[in-house]
PDB file with SEQRES, HELIX, SHEET and CRYST1 records, atoms N, CA, C and O in Angstrom:
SEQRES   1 A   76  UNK UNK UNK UNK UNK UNK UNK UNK UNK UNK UNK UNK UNK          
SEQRES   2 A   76  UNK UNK UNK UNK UNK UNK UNK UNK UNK UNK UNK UNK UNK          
SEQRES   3 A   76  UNK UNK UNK UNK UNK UNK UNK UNK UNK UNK UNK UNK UNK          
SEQRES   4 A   76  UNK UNK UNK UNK UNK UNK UNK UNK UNK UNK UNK UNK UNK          
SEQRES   5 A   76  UNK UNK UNK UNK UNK UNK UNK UNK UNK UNK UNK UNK UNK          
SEQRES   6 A   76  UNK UNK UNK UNK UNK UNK UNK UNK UNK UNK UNK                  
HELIX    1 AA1 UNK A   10  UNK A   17  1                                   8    
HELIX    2 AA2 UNK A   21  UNK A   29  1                                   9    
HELIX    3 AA3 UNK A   47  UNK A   53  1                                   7    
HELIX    4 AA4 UNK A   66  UNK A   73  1                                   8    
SHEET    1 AA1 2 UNK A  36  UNK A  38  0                                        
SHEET    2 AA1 2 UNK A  41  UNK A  43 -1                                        
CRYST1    1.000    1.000    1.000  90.00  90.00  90.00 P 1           1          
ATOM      1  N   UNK A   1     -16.744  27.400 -68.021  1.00  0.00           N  
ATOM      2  CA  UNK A   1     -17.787  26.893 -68.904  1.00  0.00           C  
ATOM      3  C   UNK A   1     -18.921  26.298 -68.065  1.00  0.00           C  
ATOM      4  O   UNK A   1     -18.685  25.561 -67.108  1.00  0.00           O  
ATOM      5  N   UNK A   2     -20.145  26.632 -68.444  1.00  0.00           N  
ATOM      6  CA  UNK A   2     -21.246  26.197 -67.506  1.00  0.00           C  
ATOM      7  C   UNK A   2     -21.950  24.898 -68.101  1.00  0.00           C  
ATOM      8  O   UNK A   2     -22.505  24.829 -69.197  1.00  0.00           O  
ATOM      9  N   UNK A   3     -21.828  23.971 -67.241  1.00  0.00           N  
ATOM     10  CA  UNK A   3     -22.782  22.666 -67.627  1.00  0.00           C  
ATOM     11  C   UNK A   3     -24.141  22.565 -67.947  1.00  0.00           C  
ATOM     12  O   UNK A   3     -24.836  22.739 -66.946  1.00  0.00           O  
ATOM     13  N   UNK A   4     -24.526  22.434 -68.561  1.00  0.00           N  
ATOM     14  CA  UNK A   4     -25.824  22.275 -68.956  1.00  0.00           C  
ATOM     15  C   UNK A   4     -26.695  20.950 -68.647  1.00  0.00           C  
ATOM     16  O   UNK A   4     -27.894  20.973 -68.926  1.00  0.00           O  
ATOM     17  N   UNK A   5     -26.193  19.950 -68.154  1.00  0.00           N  
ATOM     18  CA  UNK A   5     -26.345  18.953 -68.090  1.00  0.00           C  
ATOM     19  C   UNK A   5     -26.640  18.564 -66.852  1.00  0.00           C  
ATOM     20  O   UNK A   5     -26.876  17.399 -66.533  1.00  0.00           O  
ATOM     21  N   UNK A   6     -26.637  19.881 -65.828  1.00  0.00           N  
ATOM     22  CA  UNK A   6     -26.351  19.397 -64.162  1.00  0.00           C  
ATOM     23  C   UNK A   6     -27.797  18.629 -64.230  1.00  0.00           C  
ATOM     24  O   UNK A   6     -27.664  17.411 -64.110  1.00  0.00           O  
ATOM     25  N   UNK A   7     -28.907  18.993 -64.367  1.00  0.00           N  
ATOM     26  CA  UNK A   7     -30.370  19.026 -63.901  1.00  0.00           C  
ATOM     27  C   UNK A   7     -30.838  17.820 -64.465  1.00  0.00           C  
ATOM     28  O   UNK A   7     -31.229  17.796 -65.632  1.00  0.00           O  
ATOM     29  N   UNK A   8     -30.835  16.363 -63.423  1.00  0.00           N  
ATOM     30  CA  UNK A   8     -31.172  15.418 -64.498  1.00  0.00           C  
ATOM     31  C   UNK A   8     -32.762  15.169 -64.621  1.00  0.00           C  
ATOM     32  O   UNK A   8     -33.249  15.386 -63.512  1.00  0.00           O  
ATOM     33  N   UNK A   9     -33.681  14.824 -65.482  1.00  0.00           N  
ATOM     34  CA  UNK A   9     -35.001  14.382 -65.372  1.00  0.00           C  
ATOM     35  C   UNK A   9     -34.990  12.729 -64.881  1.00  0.00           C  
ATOM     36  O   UNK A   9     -34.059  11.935 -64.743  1.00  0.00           O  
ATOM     37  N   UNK A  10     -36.331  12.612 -64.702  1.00  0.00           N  
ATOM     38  CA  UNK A  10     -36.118  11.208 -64.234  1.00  0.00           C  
ATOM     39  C   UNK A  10     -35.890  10.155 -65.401  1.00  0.00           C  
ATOM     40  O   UNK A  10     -35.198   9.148 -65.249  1.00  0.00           O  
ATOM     41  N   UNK A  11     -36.427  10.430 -66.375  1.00  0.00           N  
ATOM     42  CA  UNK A  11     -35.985   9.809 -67.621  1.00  0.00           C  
ATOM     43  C   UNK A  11     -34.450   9.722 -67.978  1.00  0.00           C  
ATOM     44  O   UNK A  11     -34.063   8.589 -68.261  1.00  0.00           O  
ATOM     45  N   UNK A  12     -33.631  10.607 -68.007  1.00  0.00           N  
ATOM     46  CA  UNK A  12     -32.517  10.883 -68.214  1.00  0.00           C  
ATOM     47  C   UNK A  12     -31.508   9.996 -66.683  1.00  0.00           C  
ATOM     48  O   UNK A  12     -30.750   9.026 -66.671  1.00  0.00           O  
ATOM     49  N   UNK A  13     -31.800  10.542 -66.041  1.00  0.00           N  
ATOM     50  CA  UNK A  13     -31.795   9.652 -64.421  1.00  0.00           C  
ATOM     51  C   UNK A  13     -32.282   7.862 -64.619  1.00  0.00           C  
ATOM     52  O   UNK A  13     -31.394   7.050 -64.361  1.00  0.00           O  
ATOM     53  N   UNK A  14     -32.652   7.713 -64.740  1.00  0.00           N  
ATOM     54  CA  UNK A  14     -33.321   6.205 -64.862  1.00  0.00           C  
ATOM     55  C   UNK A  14     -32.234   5.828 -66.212  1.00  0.00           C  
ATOM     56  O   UNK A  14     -31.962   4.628 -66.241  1.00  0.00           O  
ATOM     57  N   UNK A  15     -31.840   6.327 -66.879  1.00  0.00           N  
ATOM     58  CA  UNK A  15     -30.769   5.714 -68.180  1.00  0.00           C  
ATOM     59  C   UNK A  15     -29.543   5.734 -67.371  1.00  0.00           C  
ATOM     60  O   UNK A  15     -28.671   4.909 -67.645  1.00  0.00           O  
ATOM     61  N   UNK A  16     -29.367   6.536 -66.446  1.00  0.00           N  
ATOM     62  CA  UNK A  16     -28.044   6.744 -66.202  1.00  0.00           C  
ATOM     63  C   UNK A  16     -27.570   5.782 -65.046  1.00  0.00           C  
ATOM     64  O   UNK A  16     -26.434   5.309 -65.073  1.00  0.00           O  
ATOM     65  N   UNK A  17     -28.438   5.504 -64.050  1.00  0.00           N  
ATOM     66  CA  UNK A  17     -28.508   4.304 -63.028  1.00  0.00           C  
ATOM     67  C   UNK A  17     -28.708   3.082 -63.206  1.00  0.00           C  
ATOM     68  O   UNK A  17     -28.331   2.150 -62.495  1.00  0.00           O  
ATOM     69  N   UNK A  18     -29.512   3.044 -64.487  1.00  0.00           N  
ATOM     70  CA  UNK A  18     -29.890   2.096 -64.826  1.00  0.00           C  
ATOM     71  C   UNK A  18     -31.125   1.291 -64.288  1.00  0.00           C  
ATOM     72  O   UNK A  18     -31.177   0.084 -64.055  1.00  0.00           O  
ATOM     73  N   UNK A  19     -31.967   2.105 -64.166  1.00  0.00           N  
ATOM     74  CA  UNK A  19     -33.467   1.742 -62.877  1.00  0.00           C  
ATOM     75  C   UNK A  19     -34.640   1.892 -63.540  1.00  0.00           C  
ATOM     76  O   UNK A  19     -34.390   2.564 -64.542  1.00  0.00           O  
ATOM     77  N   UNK A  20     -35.546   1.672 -63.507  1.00  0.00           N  
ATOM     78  CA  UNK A  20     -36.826   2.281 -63.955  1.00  0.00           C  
ATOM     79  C   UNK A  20     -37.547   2.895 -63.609  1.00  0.00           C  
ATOM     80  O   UNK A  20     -37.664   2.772 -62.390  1.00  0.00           O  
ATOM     81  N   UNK A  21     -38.204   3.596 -64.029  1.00  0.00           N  
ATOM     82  CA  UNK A  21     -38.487   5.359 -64.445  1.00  0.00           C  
ATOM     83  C   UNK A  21     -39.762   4.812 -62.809  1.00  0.00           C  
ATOM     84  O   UNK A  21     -39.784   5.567 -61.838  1.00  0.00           O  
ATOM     85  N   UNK A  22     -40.223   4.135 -62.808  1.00  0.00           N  
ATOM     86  CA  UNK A  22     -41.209   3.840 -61.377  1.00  0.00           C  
ATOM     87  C   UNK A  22     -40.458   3.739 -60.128  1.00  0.00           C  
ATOM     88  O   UNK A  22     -40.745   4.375 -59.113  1.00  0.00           O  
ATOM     89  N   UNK A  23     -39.344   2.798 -60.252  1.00  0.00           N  
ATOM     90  CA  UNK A  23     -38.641   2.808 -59.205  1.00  0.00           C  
ATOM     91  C   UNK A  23     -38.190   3.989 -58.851  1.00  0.00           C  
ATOM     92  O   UNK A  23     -38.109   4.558 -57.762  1.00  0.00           O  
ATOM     93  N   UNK A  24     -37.941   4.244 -59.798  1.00  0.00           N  
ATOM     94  CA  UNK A  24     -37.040   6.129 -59.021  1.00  0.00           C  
ATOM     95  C   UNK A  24     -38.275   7.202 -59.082  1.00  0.00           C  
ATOM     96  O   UNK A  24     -38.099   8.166 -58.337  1.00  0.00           O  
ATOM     97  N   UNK A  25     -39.210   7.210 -59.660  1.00  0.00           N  
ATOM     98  CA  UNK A  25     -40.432   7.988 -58.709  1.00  0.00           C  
ATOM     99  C   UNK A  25     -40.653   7.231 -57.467  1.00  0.00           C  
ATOM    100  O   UNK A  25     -40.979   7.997 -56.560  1.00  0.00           O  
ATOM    101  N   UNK A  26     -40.591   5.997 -57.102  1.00  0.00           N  
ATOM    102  CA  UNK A  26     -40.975   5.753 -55.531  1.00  0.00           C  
ATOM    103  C   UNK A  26     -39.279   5.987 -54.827  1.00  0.00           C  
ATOM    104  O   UNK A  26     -39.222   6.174 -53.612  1.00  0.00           O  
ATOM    105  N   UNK A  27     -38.599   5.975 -55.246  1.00  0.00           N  
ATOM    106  CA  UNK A  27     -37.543   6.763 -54.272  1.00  0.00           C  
ATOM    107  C   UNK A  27     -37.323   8.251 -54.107  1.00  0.00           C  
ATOM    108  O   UNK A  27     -36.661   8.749 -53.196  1.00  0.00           O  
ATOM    109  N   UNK A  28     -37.935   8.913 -55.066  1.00  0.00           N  
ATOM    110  CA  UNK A  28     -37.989  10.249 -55.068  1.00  0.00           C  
ATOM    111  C   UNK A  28     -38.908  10.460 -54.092  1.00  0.00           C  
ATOM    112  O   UNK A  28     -38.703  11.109 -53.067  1.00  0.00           O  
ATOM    113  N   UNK A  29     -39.946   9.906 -54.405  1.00  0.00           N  
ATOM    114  CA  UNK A  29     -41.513  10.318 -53.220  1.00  0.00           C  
ATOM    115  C   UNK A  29     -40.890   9.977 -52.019  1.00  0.00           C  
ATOM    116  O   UNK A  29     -40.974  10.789 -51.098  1.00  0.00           O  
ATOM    117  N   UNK A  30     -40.331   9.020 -51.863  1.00  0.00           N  
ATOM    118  CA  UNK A  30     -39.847   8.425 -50.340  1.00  0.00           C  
ATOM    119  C   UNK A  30     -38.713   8.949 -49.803  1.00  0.00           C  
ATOM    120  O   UNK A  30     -38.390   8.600 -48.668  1.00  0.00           O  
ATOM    121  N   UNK A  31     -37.987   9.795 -50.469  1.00  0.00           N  
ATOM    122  CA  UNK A  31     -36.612  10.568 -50.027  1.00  0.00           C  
ATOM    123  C   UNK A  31     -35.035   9.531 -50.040  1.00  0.00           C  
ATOM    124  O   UNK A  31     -33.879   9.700 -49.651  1.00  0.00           O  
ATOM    125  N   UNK A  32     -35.773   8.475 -50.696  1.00  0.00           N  
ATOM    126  CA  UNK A  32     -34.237   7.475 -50.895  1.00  0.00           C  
ATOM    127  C   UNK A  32     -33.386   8.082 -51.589  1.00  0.00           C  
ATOM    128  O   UNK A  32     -32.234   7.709 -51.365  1.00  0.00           O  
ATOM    129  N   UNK A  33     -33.553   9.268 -52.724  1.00  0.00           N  
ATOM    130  CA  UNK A  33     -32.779   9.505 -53.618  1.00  0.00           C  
ATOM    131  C   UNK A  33     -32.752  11.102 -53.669  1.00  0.00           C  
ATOM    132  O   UNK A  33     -33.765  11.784 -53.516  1.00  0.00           O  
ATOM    133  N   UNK A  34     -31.246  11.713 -53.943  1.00  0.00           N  
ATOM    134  CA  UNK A  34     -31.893  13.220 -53.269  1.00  0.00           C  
ATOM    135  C   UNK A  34     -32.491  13.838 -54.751  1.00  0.00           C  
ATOM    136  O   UNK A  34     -31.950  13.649 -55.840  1.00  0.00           O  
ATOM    137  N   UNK A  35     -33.626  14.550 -54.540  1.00  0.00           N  
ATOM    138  CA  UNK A  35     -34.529  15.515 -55.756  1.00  0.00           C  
ATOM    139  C   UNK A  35     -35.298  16.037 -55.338  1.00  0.00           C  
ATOM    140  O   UNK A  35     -35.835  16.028 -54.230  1.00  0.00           O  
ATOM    141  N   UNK A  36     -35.415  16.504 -56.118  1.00  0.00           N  
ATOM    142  CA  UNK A  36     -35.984  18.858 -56.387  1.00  0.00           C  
ATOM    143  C   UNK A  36     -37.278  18.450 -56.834  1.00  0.00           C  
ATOM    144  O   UNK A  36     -37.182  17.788 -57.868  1.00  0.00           O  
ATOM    145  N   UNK A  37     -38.578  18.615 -56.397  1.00  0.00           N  
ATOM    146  CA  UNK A  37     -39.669  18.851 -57.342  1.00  0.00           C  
ATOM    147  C   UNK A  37     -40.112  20.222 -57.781  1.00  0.00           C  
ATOM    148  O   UNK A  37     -40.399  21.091 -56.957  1.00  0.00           O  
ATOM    149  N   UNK A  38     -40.178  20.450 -59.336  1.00  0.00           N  
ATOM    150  CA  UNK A  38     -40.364  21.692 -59.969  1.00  0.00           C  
ATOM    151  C   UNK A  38     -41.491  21.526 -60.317  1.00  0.00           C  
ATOM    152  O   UNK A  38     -41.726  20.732 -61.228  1.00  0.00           O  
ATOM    153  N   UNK A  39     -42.605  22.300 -59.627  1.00  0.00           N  
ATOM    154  CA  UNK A  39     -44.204  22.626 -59.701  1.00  0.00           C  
ATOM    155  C   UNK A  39     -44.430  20.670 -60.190  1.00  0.00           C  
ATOM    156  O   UNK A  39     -44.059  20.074 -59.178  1.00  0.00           O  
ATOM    157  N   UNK A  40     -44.738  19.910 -60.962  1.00  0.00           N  
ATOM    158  CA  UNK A  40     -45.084  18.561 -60.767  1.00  0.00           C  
ATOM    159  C   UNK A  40     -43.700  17.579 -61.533  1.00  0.00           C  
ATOM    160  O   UNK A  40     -43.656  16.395 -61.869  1.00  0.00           O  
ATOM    161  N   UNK A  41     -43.017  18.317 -61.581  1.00  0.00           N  
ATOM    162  CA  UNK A  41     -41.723  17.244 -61.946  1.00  0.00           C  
ATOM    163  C   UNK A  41     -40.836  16.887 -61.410  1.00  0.00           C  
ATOM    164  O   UNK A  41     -40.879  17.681 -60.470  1.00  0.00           O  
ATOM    165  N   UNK A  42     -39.993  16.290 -61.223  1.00  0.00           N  
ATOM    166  CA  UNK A  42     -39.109  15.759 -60.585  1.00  0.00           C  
ATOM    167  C   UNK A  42     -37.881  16.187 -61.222  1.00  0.00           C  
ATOM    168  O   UNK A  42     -37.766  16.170 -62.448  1.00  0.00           O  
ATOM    169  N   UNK A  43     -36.622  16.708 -60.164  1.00  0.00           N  
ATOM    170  CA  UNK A  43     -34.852  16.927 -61.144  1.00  0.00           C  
ATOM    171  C   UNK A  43     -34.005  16.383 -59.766  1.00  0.00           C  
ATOM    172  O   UNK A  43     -33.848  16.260 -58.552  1.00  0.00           O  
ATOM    173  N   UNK A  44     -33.670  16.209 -61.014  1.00  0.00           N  
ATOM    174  CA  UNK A  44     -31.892  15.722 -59.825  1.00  0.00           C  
ATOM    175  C   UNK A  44     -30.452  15.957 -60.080  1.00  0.00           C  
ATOM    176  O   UNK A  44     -29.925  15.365 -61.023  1.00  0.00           O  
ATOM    177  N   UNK A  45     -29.750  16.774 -59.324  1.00  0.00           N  
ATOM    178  CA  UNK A  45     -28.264  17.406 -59.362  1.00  0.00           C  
ATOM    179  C   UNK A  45     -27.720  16.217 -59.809  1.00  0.00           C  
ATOM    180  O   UNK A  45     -27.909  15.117 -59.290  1.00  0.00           O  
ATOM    181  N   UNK A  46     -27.249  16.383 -60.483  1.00  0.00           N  
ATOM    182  CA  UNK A  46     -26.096  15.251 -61.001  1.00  0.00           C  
ATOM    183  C   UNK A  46     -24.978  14.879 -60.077  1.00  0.00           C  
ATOM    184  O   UNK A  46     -24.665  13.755 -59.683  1.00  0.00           O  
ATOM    185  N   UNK A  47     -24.434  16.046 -59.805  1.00  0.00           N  
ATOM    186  CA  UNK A  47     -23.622  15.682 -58.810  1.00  0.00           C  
ATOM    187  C   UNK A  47     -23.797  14.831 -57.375  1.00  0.00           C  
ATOM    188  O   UNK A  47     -23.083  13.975 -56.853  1.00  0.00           O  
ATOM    189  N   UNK A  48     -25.324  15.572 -56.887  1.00  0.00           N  
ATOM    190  CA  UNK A  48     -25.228  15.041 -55.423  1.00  0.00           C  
ATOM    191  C   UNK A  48     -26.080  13.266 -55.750  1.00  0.00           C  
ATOM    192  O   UNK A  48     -26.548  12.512 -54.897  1.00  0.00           O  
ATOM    193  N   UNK A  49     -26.032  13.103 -56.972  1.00  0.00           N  
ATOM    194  CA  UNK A  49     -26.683  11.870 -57.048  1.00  0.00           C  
ATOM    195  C   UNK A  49     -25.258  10.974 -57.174  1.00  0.00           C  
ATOM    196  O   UNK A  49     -24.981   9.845 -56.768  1.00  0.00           O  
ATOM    197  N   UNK A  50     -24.418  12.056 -57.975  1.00  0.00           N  
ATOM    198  CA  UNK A  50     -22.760  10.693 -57.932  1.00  0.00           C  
ATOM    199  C   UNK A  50     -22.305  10.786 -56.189  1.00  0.00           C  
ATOM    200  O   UNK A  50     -21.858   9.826 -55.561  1.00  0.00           O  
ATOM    201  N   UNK A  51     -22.509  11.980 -55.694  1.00  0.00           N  
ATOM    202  CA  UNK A  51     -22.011  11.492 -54.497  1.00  0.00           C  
ATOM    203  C   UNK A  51     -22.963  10.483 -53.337  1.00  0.00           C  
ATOM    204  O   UNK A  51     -22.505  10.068 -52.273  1.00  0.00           O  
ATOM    205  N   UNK A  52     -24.315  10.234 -53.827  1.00  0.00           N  
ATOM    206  CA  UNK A  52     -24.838   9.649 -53.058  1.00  0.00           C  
ATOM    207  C   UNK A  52     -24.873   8.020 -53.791  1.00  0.00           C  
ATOM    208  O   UNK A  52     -25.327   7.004 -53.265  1.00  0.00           O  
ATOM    209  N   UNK A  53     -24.413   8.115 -54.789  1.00  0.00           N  
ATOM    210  CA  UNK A  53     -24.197   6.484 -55.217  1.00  0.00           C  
ATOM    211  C   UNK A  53     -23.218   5.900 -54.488  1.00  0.00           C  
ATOM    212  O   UNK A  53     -23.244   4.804 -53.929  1.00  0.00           O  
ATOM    213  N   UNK A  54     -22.259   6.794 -54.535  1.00  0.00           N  
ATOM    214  CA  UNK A  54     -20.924   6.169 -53.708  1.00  0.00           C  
ATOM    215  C   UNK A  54     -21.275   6.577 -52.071  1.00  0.00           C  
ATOM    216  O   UNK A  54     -20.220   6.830 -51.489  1.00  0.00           O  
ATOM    217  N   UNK A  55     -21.719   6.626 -51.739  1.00  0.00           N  
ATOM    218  CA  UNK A  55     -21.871   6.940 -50.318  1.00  0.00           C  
ATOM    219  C   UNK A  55     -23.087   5.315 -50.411  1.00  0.00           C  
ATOM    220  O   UNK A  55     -23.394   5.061 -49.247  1.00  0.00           O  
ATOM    221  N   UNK A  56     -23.637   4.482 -51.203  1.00  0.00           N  
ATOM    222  CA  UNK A  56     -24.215   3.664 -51.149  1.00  0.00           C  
ATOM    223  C   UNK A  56     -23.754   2.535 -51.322  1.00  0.00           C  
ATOM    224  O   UNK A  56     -24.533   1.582 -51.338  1.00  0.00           O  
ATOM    225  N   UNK A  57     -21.944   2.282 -51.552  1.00  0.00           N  
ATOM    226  CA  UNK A  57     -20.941   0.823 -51.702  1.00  0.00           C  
ATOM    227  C   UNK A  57     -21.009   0.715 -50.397  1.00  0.00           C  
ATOM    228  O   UNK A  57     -20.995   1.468 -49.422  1.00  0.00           O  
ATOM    229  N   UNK A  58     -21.141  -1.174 -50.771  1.00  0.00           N  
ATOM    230  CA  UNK A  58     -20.897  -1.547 -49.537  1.00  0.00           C  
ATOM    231  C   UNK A  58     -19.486  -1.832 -49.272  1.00  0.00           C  
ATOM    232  O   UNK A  58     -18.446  -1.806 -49.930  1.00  0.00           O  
ATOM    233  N   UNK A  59     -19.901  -2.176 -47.809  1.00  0.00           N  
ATOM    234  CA  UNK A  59     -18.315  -2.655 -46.927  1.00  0.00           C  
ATOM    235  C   UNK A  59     -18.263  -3.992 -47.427  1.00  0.00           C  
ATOM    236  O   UNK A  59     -19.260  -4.622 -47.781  1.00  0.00           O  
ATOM    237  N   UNK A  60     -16.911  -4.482 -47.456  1.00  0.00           N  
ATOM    238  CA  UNK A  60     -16.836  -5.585 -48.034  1.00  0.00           C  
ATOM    239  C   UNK A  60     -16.335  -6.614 -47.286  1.00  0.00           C  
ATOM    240  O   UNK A  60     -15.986  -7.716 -47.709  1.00  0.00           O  
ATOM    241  N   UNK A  61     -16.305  -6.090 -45.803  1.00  0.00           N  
ATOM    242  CA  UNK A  61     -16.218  -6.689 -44.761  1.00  0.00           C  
ATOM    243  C   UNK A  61     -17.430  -7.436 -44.577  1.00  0.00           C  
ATOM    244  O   UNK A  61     -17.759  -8.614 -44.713  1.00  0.00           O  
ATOM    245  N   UNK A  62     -18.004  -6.338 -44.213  1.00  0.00           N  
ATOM    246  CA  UNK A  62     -19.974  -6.870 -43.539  1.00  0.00           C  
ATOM    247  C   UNK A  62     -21.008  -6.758 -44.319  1.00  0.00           C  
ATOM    248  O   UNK A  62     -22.155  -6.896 -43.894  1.00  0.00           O  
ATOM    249  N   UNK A  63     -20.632  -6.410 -45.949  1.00  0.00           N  
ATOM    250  CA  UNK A  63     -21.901  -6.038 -46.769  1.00  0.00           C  
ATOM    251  C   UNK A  63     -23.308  -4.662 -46.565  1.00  0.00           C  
ATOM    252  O   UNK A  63     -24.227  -4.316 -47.308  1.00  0.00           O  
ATOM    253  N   UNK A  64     -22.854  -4.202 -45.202  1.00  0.00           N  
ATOM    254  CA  UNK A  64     -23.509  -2.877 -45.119  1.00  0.00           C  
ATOM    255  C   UNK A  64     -22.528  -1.832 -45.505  1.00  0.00           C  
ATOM    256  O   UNK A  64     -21.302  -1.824 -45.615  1.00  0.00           O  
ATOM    257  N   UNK A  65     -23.933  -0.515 -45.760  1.00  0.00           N  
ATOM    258  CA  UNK A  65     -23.045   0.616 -46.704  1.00  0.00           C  
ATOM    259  C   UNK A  65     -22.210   1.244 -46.101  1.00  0.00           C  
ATOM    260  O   UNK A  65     -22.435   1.585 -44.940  1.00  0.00           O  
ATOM    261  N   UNK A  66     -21.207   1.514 -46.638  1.00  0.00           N  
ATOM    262  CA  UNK A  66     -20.499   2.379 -45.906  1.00  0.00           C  
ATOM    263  C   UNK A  66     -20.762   3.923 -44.741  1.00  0.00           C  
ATOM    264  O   UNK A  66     -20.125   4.370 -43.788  1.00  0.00           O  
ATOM    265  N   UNK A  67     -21.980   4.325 -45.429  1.00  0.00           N  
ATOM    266  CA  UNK A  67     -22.727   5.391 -44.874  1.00  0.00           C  
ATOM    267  C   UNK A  67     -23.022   5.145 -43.638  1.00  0.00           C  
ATOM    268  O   UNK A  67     -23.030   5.938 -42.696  1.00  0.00           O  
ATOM    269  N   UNK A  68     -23.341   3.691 -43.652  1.00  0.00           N  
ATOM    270  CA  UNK A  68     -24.166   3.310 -42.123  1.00  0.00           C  
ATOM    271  C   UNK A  68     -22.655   2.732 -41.280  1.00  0.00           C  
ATOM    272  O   UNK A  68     -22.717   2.379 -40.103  1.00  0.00           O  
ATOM    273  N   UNK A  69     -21.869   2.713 -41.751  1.00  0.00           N  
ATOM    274  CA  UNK A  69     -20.712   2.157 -41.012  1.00  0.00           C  
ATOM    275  C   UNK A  69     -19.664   3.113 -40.444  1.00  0.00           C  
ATOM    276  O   UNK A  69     -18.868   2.939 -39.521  1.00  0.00           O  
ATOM    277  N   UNK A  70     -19.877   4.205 -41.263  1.00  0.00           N  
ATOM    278  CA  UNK A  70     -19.189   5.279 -40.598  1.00  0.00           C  
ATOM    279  C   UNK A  70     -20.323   5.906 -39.690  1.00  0.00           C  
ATOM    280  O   UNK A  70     -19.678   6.575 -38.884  1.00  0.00           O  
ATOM    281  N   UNK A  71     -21.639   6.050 -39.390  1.00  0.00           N  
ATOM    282  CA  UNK A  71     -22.198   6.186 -38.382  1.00  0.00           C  
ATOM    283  C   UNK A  71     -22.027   5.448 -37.260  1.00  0.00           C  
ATOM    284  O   UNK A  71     -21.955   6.124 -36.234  1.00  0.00           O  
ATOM    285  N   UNK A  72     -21.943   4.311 -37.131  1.00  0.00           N  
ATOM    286  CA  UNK A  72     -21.827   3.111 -36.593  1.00  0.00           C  
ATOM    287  C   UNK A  72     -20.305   3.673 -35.515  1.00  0.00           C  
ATOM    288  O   UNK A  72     -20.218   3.580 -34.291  1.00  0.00           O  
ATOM    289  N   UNK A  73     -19.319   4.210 -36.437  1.00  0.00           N  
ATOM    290  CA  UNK A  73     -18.099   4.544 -35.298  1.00  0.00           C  
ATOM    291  C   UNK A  73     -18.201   6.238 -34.671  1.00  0.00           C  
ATOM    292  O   UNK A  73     -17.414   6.683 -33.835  1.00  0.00           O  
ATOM    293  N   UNK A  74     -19.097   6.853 -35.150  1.00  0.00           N  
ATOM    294  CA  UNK A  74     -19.201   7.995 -34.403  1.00  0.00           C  
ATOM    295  C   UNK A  74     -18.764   9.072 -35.614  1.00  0.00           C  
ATOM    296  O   UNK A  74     -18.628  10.262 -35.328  1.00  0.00           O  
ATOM    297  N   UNK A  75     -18.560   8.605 -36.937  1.00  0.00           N  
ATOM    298  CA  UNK A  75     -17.754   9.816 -37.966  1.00  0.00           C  
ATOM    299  C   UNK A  75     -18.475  10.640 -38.209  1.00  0.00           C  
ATOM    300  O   UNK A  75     -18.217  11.843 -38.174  1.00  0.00           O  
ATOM    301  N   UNK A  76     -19.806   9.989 -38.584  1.00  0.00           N  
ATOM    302  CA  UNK A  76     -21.047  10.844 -39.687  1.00  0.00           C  
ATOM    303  C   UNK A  76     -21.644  12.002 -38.948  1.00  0.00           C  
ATOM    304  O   UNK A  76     -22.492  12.710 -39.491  1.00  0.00           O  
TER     305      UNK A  76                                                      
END                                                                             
């Protein structure tokens, strides 16, 4: 069965993170957040946005993300 749902807009995106619709155009423009621009819009895989949320918990050791902590030992 094919999802229909993969392709999020930023509207739809901004409900789902819980952010506002500005903030996540300046992370889109800035590459904080991964997305597709289609001729002047903005989409985002659903998926690689759940895997990049969780790739954004922190350590609860040192409060940095985990992303940067597994760089930090040579994994990434």
């Amino acid at each position: 069965m094919m999802r229909t749902d993969r392709w999020l807009t930023v509207d739809e995106l901004a409900g789902y993170l819980k952010l506002s619709r500005s903030k996540l155009y300046r992370m889109a423009q800035d590459g904080d957040v991964p997305a597709s621009k289609v001729a002047s819009q903005w989409r985002f895989d659903r998926d690689e946005i759940d895997q990049w949320m969780k790739s954004q918990r922190l350590d609860a050791d040192d409060g940095t993300c985990t992303e940067s902590n597994t760089e930090k030992r040579g994994e990434g």
